[in-house]
C-alpha positions in Angstrom: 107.0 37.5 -115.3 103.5 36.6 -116.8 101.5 38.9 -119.1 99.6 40.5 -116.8 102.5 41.6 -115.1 103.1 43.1 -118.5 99.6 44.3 -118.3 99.8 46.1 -115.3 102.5 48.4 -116.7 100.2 49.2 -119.6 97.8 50.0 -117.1 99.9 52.3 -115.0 101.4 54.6 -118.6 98.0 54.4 -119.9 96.8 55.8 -116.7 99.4 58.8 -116.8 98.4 59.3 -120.3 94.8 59.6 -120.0 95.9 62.1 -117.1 98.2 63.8 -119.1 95.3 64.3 -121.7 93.0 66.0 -119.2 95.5 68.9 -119.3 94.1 72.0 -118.3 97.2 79.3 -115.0 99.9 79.5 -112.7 101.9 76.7 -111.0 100.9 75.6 -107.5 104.6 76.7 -106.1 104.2 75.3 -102.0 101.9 72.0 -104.0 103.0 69.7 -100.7 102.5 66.8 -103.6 105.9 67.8 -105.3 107.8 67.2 -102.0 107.4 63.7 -102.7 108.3 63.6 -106.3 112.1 63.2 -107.2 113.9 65.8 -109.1 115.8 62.6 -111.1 111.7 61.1 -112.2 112.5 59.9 -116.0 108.4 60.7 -116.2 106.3 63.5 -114.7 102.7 64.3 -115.8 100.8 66.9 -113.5 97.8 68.1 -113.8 98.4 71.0 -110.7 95.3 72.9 -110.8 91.4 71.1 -110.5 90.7 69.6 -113.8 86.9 70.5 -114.4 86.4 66.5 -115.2 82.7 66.2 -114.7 82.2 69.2 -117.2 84.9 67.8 -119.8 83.2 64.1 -119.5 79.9 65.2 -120.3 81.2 67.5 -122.9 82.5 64.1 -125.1 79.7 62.1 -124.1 79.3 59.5 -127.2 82.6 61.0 -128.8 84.1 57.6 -128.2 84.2 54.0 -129.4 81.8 51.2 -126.8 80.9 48.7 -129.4 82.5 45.4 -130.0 84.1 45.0 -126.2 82.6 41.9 -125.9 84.5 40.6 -128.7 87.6 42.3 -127.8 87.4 41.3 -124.1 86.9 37.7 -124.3 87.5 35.6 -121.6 87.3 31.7 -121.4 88.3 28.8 -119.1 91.9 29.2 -118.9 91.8 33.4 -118.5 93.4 33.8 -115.4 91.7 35.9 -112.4 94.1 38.3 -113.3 92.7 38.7 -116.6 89.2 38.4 -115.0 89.7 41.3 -113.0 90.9 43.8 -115.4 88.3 43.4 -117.8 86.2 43.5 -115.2 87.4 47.0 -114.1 88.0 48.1 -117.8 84.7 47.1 -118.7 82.8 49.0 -116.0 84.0 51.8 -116.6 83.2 51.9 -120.6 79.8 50.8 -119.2 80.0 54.1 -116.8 81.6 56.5 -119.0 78.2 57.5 -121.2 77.1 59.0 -117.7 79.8 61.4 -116.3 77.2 61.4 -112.7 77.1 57.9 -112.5 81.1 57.6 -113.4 82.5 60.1 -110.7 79.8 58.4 -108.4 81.1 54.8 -108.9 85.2 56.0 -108.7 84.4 58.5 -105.7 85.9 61.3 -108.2 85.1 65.2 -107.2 83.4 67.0 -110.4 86.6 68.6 -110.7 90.4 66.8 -109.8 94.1 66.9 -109.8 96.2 63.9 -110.5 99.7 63.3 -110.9 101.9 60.8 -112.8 105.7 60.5 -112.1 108.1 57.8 -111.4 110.7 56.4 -108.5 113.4 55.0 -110.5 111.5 52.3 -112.8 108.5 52.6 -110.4 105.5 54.3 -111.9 103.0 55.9 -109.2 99.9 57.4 -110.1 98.1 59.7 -107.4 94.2 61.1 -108.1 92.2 62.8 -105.6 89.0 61.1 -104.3 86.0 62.5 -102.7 84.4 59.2 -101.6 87.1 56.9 -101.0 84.6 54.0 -100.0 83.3 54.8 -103.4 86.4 53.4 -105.2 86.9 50.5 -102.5 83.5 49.3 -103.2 83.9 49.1 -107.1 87.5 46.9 -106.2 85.3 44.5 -104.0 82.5 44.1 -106.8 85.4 43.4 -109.5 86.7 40.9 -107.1 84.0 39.2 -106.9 83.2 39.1 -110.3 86.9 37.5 -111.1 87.8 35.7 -107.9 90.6 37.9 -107.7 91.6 38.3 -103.6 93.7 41.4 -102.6 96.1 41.1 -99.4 96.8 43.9 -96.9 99.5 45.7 -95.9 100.9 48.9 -94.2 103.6 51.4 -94.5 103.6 53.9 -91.4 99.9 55.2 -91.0 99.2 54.2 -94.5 96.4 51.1 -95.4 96.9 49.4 -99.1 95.5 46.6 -101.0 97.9 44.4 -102.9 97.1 42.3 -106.0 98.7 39.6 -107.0 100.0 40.0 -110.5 102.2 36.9 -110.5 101.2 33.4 -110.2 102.1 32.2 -106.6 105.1 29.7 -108.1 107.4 32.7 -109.7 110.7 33.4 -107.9 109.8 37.2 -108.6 106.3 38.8 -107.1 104.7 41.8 -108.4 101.6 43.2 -106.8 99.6 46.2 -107.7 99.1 48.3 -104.8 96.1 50.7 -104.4 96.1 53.0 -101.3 94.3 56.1 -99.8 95.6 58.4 -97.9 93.7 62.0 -96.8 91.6 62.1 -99.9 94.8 60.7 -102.4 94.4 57.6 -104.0 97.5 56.3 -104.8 98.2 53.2 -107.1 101.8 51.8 -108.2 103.9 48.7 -108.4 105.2 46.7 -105.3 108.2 43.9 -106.2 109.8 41.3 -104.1 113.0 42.4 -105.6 112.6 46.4 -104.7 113.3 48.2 -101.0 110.8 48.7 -98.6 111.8 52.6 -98.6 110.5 52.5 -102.2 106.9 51.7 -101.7 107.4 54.4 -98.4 108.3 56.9 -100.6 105.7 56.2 -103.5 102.9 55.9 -100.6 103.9 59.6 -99.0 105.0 58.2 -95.8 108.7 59.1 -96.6 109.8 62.3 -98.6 112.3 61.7 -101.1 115.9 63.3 -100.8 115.8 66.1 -103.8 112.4 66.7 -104.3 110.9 68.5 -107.6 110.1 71.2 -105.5 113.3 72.3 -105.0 113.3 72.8 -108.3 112.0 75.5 -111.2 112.1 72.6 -113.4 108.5 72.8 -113.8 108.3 76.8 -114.3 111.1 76.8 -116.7 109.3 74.1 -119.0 106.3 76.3 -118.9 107.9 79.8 -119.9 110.3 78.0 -122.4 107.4 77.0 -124.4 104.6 79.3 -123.9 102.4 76.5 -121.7 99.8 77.3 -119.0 101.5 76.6 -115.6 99.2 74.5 -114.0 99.6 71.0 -116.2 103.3 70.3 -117.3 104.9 66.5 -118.3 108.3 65.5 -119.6 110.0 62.6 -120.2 113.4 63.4 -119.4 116.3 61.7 -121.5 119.2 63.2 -119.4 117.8 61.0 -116.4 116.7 58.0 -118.5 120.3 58.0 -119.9 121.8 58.6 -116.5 120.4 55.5 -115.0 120.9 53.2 -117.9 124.7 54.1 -118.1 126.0 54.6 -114.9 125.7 52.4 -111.8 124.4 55.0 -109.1 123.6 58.6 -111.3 120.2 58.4 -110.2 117.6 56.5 -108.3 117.2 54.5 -111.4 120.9 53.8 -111.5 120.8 52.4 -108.3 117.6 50.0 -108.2 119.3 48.6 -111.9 122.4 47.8 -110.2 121.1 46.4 -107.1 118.8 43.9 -109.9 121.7 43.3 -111.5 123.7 42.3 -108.3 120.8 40.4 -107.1 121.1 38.4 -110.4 124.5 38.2 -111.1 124.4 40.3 -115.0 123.6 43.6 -115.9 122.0 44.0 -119.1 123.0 47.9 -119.2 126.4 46.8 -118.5 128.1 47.7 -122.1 126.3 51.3 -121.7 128.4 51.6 -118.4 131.8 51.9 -120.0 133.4 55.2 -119.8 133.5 56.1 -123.5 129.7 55.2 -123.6 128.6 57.1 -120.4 130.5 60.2 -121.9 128.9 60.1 -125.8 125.0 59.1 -124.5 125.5 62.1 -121.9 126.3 64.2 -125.1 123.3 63.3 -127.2 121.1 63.2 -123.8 122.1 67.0 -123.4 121.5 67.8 -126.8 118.2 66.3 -126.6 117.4 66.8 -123.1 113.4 66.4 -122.8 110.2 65.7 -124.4 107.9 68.0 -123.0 103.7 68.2 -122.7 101.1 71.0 -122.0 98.6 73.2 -122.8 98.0 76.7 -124.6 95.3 77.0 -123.9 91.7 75.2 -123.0 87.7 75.5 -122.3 85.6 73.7 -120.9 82.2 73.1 -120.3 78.9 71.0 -120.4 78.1 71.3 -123.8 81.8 72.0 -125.5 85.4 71.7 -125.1 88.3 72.9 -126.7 91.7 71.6 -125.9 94.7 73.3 -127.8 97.9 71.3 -126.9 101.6 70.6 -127.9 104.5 68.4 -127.5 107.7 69.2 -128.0 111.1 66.7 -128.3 113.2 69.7 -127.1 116.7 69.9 -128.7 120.1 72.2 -128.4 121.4 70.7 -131.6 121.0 73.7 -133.7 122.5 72.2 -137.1 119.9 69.7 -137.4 116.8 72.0 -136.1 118.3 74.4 -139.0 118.3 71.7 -141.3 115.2 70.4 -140.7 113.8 74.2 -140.7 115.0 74.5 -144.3 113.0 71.5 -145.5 109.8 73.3 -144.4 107.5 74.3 -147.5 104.1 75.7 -148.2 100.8 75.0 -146.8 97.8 76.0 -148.2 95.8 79.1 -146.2 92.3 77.0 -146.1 94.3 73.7 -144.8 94.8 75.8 -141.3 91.1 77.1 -141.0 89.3 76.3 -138.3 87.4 72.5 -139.4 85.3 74.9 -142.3 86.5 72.0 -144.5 85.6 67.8 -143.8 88.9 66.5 -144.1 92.6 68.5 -145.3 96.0 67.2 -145.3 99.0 69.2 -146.1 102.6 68.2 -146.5 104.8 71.7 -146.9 108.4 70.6 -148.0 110.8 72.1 -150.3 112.0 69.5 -152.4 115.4 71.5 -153.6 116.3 71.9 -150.2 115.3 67.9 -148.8 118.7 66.1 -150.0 121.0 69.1 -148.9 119.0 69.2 -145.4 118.9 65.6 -144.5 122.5 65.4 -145.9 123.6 67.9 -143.1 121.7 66.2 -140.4 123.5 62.5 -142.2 126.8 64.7 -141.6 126.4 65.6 -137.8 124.9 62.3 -137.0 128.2 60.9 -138.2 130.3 63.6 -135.7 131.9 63.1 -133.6 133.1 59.3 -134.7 131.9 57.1 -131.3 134.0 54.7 -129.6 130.8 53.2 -127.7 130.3 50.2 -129.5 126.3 50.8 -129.8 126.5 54.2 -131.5 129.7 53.2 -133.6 126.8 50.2 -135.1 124.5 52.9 -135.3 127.0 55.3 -137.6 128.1 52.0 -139.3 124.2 51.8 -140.5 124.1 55.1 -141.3 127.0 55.0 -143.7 124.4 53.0 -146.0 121.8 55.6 -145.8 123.6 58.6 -147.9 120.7 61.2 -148.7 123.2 62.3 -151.6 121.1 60.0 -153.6 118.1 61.7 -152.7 118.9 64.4 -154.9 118.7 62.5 -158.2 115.4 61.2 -157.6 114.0 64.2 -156.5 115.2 65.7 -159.9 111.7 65.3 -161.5 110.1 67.4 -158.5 112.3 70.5 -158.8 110.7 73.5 -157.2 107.8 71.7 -155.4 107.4 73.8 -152.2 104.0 71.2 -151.3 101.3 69.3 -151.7 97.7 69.2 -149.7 94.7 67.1 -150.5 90.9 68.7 -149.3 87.6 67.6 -149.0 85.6 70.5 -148.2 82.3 68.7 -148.8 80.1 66.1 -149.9 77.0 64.7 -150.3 75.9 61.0 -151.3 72.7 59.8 -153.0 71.8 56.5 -154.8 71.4 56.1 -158.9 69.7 52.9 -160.0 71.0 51.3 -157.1 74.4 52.7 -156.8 76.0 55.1 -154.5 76.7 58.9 -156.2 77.8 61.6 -155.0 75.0 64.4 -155.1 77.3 66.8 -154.6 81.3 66.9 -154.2 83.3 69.5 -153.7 87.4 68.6 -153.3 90.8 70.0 -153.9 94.1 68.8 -154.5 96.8 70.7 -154.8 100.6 70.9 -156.0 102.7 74.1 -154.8 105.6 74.8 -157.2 107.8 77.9 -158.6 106.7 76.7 -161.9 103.8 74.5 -162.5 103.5 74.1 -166.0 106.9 73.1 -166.6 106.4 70.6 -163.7 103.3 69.4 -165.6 105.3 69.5 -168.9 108.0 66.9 -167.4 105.5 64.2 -166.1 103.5 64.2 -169.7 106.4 61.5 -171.3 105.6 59.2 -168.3 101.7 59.4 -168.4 100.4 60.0 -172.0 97.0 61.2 -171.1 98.3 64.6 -170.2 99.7 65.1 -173.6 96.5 66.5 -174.7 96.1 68.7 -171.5 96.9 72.3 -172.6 97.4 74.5 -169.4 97.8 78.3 -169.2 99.3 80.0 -167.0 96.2 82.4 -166.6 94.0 80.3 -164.6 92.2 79.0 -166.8 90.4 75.5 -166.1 91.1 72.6 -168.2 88.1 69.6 -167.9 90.2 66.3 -167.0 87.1 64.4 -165.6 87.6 61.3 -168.5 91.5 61.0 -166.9 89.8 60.1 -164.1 88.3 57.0 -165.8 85.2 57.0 -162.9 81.8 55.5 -164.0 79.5 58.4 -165.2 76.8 57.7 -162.4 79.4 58.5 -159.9 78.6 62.2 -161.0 82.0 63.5 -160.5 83.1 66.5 -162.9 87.0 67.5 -162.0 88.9 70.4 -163.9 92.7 70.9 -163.6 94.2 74.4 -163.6 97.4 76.4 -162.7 96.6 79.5 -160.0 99.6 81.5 -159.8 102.3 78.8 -158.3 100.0 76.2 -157.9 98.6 73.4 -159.9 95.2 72.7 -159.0 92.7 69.7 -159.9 89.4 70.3 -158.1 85.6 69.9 -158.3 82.4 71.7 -157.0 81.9 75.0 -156.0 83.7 74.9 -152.8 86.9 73.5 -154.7 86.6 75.7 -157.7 86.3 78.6 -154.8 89.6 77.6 -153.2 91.5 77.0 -155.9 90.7 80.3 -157.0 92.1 81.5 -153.4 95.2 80.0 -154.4 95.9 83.2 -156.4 96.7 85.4 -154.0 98.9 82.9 -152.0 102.8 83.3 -152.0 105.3 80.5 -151.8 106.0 80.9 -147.7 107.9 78.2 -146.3 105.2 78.2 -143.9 105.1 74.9 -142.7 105.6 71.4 -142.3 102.4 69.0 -141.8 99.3 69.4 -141.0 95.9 67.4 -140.7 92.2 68.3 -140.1 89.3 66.4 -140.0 85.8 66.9 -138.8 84.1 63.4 -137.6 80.8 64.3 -137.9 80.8 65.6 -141.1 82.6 63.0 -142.2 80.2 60.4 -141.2 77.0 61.9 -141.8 76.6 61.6 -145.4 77.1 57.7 -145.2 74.9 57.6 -142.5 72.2 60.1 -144.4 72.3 57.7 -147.4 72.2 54.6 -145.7 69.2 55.7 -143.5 67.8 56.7 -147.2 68.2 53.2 -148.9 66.3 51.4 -145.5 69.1 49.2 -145.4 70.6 48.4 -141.7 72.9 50.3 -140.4 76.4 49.1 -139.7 77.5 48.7 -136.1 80.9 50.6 -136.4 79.0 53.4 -138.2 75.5 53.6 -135.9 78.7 54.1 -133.2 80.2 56.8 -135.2 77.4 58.8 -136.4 77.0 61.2 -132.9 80.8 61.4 -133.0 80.8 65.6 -132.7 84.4 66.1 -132.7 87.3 68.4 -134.5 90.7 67.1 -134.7 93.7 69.5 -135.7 97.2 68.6 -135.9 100.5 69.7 -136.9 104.2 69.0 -137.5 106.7 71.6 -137.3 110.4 72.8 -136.2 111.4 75.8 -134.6 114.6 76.6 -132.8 112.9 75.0 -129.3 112.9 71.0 -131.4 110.4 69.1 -132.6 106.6 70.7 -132.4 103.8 68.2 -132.6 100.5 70.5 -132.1 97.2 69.8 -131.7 93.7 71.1 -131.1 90.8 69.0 -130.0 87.0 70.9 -129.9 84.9 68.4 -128.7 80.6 68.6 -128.4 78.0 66.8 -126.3 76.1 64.8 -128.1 72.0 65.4 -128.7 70.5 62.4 -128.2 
């Protein structure tokens, strides 16, 4: 297989991803479009009620990256018409994508959609609605022509599609992708000279598959298990993926791996297929059944969006989701406020309890003892990898519940030529049951500290010549201990919130989180730059209308693994 049949599969998860991102209250229960989805898909992503997409694109408009394509996208004598025709596409649409009008126009897309992403064993189909079908089919034709690229026809019962080749003509193996529409669905997947014709039936709605997902509360359960809105639910489901990697009919997977295999005499899976490996990957599949996607909530509109969503690696293995849970520590109050603050990063961890935790999940990773070859390798690894040790080098860090960096705010100007900082207000912060002794124990190792004489009363100690910065730099820090935190800040803002710090109680509140505000991030270099008349960097002249908030988190509750984030997003005025 060439690289752009590589390509093409990078196309069709990208595809479900950027549909799994446009995520928007209740789940379409007689949605026809489940009949044809498998119960045993490894990969769902479905976006059941109308996305508001027009709204949503205009609503990021210039919160995204267009320079340097030309750079990226290069094409030259020997780029194949493959290649031609997927930058082609790809670069349309960046051209497009500044006007959501023109956009929607030049794909047929209605101002609001559903799409779905889901797979057929190993085959990934992608269905979107379409409101101007000829639309679409005219934007294929004018990236043909720009590439050369020909498409062949086909049919599968009442069903038209358009094949392109993604293999050179002289491989044993053929891959097409195959784009077809059927009553306002567009449909694109994968067509193989090694898969059934049934398959591409199935994946073009002309044949219904034999448990469908609507039989199912699959979808419902994922939803109430985890507090989502109904209408957009994905998973990845490892109890499936495992199935059809270790047995030889389990699932639709199962069965197109073995019929390759048979077709070419070796199964690569075929170790996984003994009995004792079937048996132990089943047990970790079911403690570790799914990764699941969706929404908490969202708004959109014209001139703003805000996107609150989550993914979680579900588990049933409550040792380790306990262990994990008692390595969570403190994060500050400001670090989870809503973007008042340029940039904050918080890592809550309690250091006394990191070796014991990670020695407990060491022990149950080791338990049972596995026969399967592949896992017994893994535990062999793992024998190497003792956290015991841990404990003696986190000796020095005894009672540290966290750590955070902010920068709340800042302002650049120019001294005789140089960059300064006109104003800078920033935090960084060191959450302990005692602080001064903490302090006391890292003086023998850095000698400047000797002199530093803290109190435990909150009083500020000025440390700005430890910092060793050149005086037109302007910065003034000060280093103090507020109740169970040691503090070094400077500004107003940073002498504010370390002052906050006070009142704040050692919670084992969380695990990681990040925040950042683009905008005011970037506008200061741009403000200063603009000041000095000099020209303005590409990258940055890109970023400087980039009016987005970004929150993010890691945590651990009894459900798994919780990645969380938040996305408020607004148009840019140009």
């Amino acid at each position: 297989m060439n690289k752009m049949a590589i390509a093409a599969v990078i196309l069709a998860v990208g595809a479900g991803g950027y549909f799994l991102s446009q995520q928007g209250a209740s789940v379409v229960k007689n949605d026809p479009m489940l009949d044809f989805i498998p119960a045993d898909t490894v990969m769902f992503s479905g976006q059941l009620a109308p996305f508001p997409l027009k709204d949503y694109l205009y609503s990021i408009a210039g919160n995204y990256q267009t320079n340097g394509l030309d750079d990226i996208l290069q094409l030259d004598a020997s780029s194949s018409e493959q290649e031609r025709f997927f930058i082609s596409l790809y670069k349309q649409y960046m051209n497009v994508l500044p006007t959501p009008d023109v956009l929607l126009a030049t794909y047929g897309l209605p101002d609001s959609v559903k799409s779905y992403f889901y797979t057929l064993g190993a085959l990934p189909v992608m269905k979107i609605q379409l409101s101007n079908p000829s639309a679409f089919w005219a934007e294929l034709d004018r990236a043909e022509q720009d590439s050369g690229l020909a498409h062949t026809t086909g049919s599968v019962g009442e069903t038209q599609y358009r094949a392109y080749s993604l293999t050179d003509a002289n491989e044993q193996e053929q891959i097409n992708l195959v784009f077809a529409e059927k009553q306002g669905w567009l449909t694109v997947t994968l067509n193989t000279s090694f898969n059934q014709v049934e398959l591409l039936e199935m994946a073009l709605g002309e044949k219904p598959v034999e448990k469908p997902l609507s039989d199912t509360t699959m979808l419902q359960d994922i939803a109430k298990s985890h507090g989502f809105m109904q209408d957009s639910i994905s998973f990845v489901n490892h109890v499936e993926l495992v199935k059809g990697l270790t047995t030889t009919d389990g699932n639709m997977l199962a069965k197109q791996i073995s019929k390759m295999a048979e077709t070419q005499g070796e199964d690569p899976f075929a170790e996984l297929k003994m009995p004792t490996c079937q048996t132990e990957f089943a047990a970790i599949a079911a403690n570790w059944p799914r990764t699941v996607m969706g929404l908490n909530s969202y708004s959109i509109s014209r001139e703003e969006s805000d996107i609150d969503a989550a993914v979680v690696v579900e588990s049933n293995n409550q040792v380790i989701l306990s262990a994990l849970a008692k390595m969570r520590g403190f994060i500050p109050a400001f670090d989870n406020s809503d973007h008042d603050n340029i940039l904050s990063m918080a890592l809550g961890m309690d250091v006394n309890k990191l070796a014991p935790a990670l020695t407990e999940v060491w022990k149950d990773l080791q338990t049972p003892s596995y026969q399967c070859e592949a896992l017994a390798q893994m535990q062999g690894e793992l024998d190497e990898l003792n956290p015991a040790m841990l404990g003696m080098m986190t000796g020095m860090a005894n009672g540290v519940k966290g750590m955070s960096v902010t920068l709340a705010d800042y302002k650049l100007t120019e001294v005789n030529g140089e960059p300064s900082f006109e104003k800078l207000d920033a935090l960084v912060t060191v959450s302990a049951e005692n602080p001064i002794m903490l302090i006391d124990m890292v003086k023998p190792f850095f000698p400047p500290l000797a002199n530093i004489d803290l109190k435990d009363n909150g009083d500020p100690v000025d440390i700005t010549p430890l910092l060793m910065l050149p005086p037109e730099f302007g910065v003034s820090a000060k280093m103090a201990v507020k109740g169970n935190h040691l503090v070094v800040y400077t500004g107003d803002r940073g002498t504010e919130l370390a002052d906050g710090l006070f009142k704040q109680t050692l919670l084992g509140n969380g695990f990681f989180d990040f925040a950042v505000d683009y905008q005011k991030m970037f506008m200061p270099l741009v403000d200063v730059i603009e000041m000095s008349g000099e020209p303005m960097p590409e990258e940055l002249e890109a970023l400087k209308d980039y009016n987005m908030r970004l929150k993010m988190s890691v945590d651990f509750t009894d459900k798994g693994i919780v990645i969380a984030s938040k996305v408020n997003s607004k148009a840019s005025v140009k």
